[in-house]
N, C-alpha and C positions, 0 to 999 in steps of 0.2 A: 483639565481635559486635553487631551491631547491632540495634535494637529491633525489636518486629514493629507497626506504624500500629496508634495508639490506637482504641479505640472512637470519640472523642472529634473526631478528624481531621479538620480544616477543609481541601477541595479548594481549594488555590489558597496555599496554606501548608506550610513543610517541618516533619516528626514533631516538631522541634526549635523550632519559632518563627519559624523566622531567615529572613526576609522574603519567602520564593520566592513569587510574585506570582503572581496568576488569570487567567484567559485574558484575562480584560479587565479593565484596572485600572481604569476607569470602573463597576464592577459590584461591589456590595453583597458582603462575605462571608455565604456561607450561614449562618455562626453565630449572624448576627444578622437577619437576614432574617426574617420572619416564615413561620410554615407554607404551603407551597406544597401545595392543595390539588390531588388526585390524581383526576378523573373515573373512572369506569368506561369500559369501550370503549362504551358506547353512551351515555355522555351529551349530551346533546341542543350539538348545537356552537354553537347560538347563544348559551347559556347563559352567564353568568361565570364565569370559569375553566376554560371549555372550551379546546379546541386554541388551539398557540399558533401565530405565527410567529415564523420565527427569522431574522434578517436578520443580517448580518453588518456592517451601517452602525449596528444598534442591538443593545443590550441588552436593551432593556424586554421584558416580556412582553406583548405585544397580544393580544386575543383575536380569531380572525379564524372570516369563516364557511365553516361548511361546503359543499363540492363536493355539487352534487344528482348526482353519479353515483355519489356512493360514502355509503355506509351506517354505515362505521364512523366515531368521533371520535377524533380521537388525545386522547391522556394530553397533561398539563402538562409541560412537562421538566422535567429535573433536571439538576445537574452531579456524578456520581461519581467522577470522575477529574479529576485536576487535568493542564490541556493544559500544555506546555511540559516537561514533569518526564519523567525518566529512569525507567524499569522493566522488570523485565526479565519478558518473556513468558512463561507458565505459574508464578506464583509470586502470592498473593495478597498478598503481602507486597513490595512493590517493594524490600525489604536493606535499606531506611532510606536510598536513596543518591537521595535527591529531589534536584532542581537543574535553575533556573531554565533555559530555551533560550537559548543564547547568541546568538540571532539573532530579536529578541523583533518581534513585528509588528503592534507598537499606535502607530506615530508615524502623526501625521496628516498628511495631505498634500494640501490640499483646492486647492493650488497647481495653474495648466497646468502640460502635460508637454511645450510648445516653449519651445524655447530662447529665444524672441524675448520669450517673458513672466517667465520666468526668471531670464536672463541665462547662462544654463549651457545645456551641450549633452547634456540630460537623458537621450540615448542611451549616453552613456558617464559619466554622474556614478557615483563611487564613492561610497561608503558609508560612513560615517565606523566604524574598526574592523573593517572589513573589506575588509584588502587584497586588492585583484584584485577585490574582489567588484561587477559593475557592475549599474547597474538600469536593468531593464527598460523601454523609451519606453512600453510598454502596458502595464505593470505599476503599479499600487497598493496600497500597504500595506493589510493588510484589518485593522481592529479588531474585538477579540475574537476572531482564531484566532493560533494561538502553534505554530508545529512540535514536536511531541514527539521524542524519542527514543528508542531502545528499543534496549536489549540483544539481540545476535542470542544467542540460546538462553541458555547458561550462558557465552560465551565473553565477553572484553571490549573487545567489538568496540560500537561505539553504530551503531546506523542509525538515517536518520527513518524515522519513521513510516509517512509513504508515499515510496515511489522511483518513480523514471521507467522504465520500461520500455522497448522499443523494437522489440516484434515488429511486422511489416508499415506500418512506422513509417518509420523513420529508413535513408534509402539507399533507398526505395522510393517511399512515397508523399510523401514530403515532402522539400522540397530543402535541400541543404545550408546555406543562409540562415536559415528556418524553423528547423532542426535548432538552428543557432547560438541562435535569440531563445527556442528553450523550452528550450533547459539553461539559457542565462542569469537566464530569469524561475524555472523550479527551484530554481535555487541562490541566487537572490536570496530566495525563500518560505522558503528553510529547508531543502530538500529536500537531502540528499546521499547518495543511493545510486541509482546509475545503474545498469542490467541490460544486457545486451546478449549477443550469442551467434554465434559463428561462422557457424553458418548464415544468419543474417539476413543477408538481401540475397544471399546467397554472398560474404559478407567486407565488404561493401559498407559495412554499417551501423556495423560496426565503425571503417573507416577516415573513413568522414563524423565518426561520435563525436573517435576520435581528435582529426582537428583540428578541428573546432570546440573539443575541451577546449581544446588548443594555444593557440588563436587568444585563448581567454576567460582564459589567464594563470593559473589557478587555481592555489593552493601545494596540494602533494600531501599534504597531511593532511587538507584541507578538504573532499574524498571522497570515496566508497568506490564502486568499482566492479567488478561480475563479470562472469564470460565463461561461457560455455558449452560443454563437448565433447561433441560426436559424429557431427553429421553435416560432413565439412571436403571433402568431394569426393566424387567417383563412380570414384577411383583403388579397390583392395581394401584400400590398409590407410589408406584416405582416412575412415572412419566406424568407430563402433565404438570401446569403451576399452581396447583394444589399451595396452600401455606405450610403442609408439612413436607412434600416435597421441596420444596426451595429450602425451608430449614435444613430439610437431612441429605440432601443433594450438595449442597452448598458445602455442610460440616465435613462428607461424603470427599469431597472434591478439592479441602483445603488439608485433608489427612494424608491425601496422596502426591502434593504438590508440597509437601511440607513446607509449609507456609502459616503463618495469622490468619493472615487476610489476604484475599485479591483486590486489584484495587478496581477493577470493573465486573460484574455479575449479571450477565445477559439469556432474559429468556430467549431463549432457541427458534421459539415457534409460537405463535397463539394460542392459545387453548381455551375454545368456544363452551368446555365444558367446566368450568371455574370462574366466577362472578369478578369483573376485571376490578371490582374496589377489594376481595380478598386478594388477589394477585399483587396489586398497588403496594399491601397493607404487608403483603409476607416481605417483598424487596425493601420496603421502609425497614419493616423490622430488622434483618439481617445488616442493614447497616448502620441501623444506632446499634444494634448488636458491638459493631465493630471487625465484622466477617467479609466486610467490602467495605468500597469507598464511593463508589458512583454502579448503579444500574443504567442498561441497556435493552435496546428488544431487537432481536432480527430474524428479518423476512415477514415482518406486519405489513399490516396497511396502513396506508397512510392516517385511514378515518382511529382506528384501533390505536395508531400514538397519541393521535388527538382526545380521544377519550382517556387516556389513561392520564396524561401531562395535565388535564382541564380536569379529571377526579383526583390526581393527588396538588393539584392546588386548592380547589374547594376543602380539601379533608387535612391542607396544613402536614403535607407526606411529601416528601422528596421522589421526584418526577425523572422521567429517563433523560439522560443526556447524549444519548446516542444510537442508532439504526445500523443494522450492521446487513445489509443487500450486498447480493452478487450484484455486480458491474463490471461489464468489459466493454469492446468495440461493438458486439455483436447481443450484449443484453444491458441497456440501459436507459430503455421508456421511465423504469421506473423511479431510477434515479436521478434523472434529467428532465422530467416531469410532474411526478407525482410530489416527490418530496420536497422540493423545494422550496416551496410554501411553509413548513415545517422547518425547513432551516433557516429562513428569515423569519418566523414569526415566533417561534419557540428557541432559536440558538443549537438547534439539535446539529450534532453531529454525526458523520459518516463513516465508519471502517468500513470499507467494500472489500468484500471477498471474491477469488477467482479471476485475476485480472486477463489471467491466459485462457481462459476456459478450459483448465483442464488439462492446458497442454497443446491443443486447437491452436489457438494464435500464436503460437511459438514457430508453426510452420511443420512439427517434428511429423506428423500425420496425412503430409500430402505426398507420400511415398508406399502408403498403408498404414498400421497399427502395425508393430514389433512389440515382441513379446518384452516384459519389462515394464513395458511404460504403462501410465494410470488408465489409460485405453483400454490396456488388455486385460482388466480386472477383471473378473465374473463376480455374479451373484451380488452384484449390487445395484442397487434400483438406481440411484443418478447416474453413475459410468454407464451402465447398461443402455436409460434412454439416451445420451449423449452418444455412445456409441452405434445405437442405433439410426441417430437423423442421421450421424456424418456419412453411413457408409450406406444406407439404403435409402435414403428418401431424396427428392429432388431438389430439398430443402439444401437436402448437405451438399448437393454438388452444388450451389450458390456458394455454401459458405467456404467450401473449399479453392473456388475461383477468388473469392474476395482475399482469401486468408496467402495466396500465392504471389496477388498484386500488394498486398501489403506485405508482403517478404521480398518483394522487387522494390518498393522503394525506399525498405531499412534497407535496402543493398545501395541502394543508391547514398546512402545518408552516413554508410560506414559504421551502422549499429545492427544488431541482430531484429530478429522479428517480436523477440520477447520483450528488448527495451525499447521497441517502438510502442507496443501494448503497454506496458508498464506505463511507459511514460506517457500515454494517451490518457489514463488514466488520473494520473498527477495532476492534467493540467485543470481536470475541476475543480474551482475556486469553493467547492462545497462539503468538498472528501478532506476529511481530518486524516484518515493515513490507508496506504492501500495493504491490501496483507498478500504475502505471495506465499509460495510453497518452495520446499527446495528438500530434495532428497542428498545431497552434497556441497560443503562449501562453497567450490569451485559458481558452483550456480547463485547462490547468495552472491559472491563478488561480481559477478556478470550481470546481474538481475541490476544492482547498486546504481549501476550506470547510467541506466534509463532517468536518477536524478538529473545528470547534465543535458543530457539529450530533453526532456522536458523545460529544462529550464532556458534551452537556448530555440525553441519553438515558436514558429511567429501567427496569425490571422491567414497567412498565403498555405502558411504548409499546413494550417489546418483545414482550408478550403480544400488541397490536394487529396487529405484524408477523407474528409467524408464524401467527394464524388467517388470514391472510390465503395465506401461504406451503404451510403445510401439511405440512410436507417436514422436520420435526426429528428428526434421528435417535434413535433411541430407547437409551436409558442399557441399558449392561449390567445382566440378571438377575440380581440376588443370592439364591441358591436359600438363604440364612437367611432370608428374608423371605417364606420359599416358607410 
């Protein structure tokens, strides 16, 4: 059995000694470090030791000044978590099973990326130790962020940290070319858990992924990819978890990703009209099948997990290992309340989708909608109501004031609005990995960030966030305390 992390516990170090390294090996262990003083939220930012920035070209701690539009100071950071290292979500205790990323992203590269300065055709150079794995021509090693990994729920399955996503994405707004350079630059970060779903595009997204994986050569260990059931047509037994939908859906879905298997198979949605021990019985089958490796359900209720994980125990059937909810700054009762319960008592785990809402917390929309962005979609029912609260309701000029103060104090912080999101994100101890979107490279590498910046987040700079947010859902009443 393994130890539970010392009081004692140097971030950047395994329980044991044994050399597992800090996000940045140019950077002091904390153990010897001298005390990093902690401001108050209103200490004056011009002051020493007020807000920091966080650059991802340095370590240091600069003091930088404060935005005259915003009032509050951020805290000093801190590093509570060690970046790189294995744990598994909702356990304060990561099992003692720390260990270094095996795709560590502190080599410096201050070299051009043409060939003519080179000598190499730095669109296709491999990666020493990582076969198949090519790097990105836009891409840069970023020091001081390291991909984490994380256990999905209780299973022993690793995902990163953050995965790629692919709704209104891949097969739609961005061409199959694009599609190729932001898995490649993914996978070159560390990144390996890719999402995708039937309905995307109408199959579309699916078959773009497919080959591009194809084309990029990757050995099928290296990772981890799920599908989604329930909407496959407008036939009647085309939607819905029907047990012959999940079978033809599923076969449907691994002919266009050309693939065996996936290794995760997530209903979409509930479906009140399908008996949940048929439902249970089709995801069982499909993976003695050998057509998946673990089932998932997303945007359930919490009660609907519970019945489903308590029927395929009774029935001797393999049970979901994971919930896949939107979560961001601005939507997370139900993550932050609801389910938590379910991830300590069944080991379930999280992939949260939408960590930007959209686009929303990135800040890009508090100038208007421009044409281009997921905003300016038509004729689609989520863009549509999204679009809707932000620009006409009173609702959205809240979130639009909140969404401006939290873009004042990534400025303060010397990270963007998105890897302050992102990394809000991260810091729930219950989230198996977050999935972002990215229509270009360039945003994959930017988005990556938000690892260091999470990891060097303290209790103070989180108190700064939610006076700002307003929005934490409030702990169960324990009527002994009455």
């Amino acid at each position: 059995m393994s130890s539970p992390r010392p009081p004692h516990y140097v971030p950047g170090r395994s329980p044991q000694g044994a050399g597992a390294m800090s996000i940045d090996d140019r950077q002091p262990s904390l153990a010897t470090d001298p005390p990093m003083s902690t401001p108050s939220p209103n200490y004056p930012a011009s002051q020493a030791g007020g807000p920091v920035a966080i650059s991802p070209e340095s370590t240091s701690h600069q003091p930088t000044s404060s935005s005259s539009r915003n009032s509050l100071a951020v805290p000093a950071l801190m590093n509570p978590y060690t970046a790189g290292n294995y744990y598994r979500p909702g356990c304060d205790d990561p099992a003692g099973r720390y260990s270094t990323s095996p795709r560590a992203l502190s080599v410096q590269t201050n070299a051009p990326h043409d060939s003519a300065a080179t000598g190499h055709d730095t669109n296709s150079l491999e990666v020493p130790g990582n076969k198949g794995l090519l790097r990105p021509h836009s891409a840069s090693p970023l020091p001081g962020v390291r991909m984490q990994y994380r256990y999905l729920g209780r299973s022993g399955l690793k995902v990163s940290a953050l995965g790629l996503g692919s709704w209104l994405t891949y097969g739609t707004q961005v061409s199959p070319e694009v599609t190729l350079q932001c898995l490649r630059t993914a996978h070159y970060l560390g990144i390996n858990y890719f999402d995708t779903a039937e309905i995307y595009a109408n199959g579309g997204c699916e078959s773009v992924l497919g080959r591009a994986i194809k084309n990029l050569g990757w050995d099928r260990s290296e990772f981890v990819i799920s599908t989604k059931l329930f909407w496959g047509g407008s036939g009647p037994n085309q939607r819905g978890l029907s047990r012959k939908h999940v079978v033809e859906g599923l076969r449907g879905s691994l002919d266009r990703l050309q693939l065996d298997y996936v290794d995760i198979v997530i209903a979409h949605r509930p479906d009140p009209d399908t008996p949940m021990e048929e439902v249970v019985r089709a995801f069982d089958f499909v993976i003695n099948r050998g057509q998946a490796l673990y089932w998932g359900t997303s945007e359930w209720s919490p009660a609907q997990v519970t019945q489903a994980i308590l029927l395929a125990d009774k029935l001797g059937l393999i049970k979901p290992v994971l919930e896949q909810p939107q979560y961001n700054m601005l939507n997370r009762e139900r993550v932050e309340q609801e389910y938590v319960p379910l991830c300590r008592e069944y080991g379930l785990g999280l992939t949260t989708w939408s960590p930007l809402l959209s686009g929303v917390l990135s800040g890009k929309y508090l100038q208007g909608i421009a044409e281009g962005t997921r905003l300016s979609m038509s004729r689609h029912v989520i863009v549509d109501r999204i679009r809707r609260t932000l620009v006409a309701t009173p609702e959205g000029q809240v979130t639009q004031t909140k969404v401006q103060r939290i873009a004042n104090i990534a400025e303060q912080l010397g990270c963007t609005p998105a890897q302050l999101a992102i990394a809000w994100c991260l810091r729930n101890r219950n989230v198996s990995c977050v999935l972002m979107g990215a229509t270009h490279p360039q945003q994959i590498e930017e988005n990556v960030v938000a690892l260091a910046i999470a990891n060097r987040m303290n209790g103070e700079w989180d108190a700064v966030l939610e006076e700002v947010l307003a929005n934490k859902p409030e702990s169960p009443f324990n009527y002994r305390d009455a």
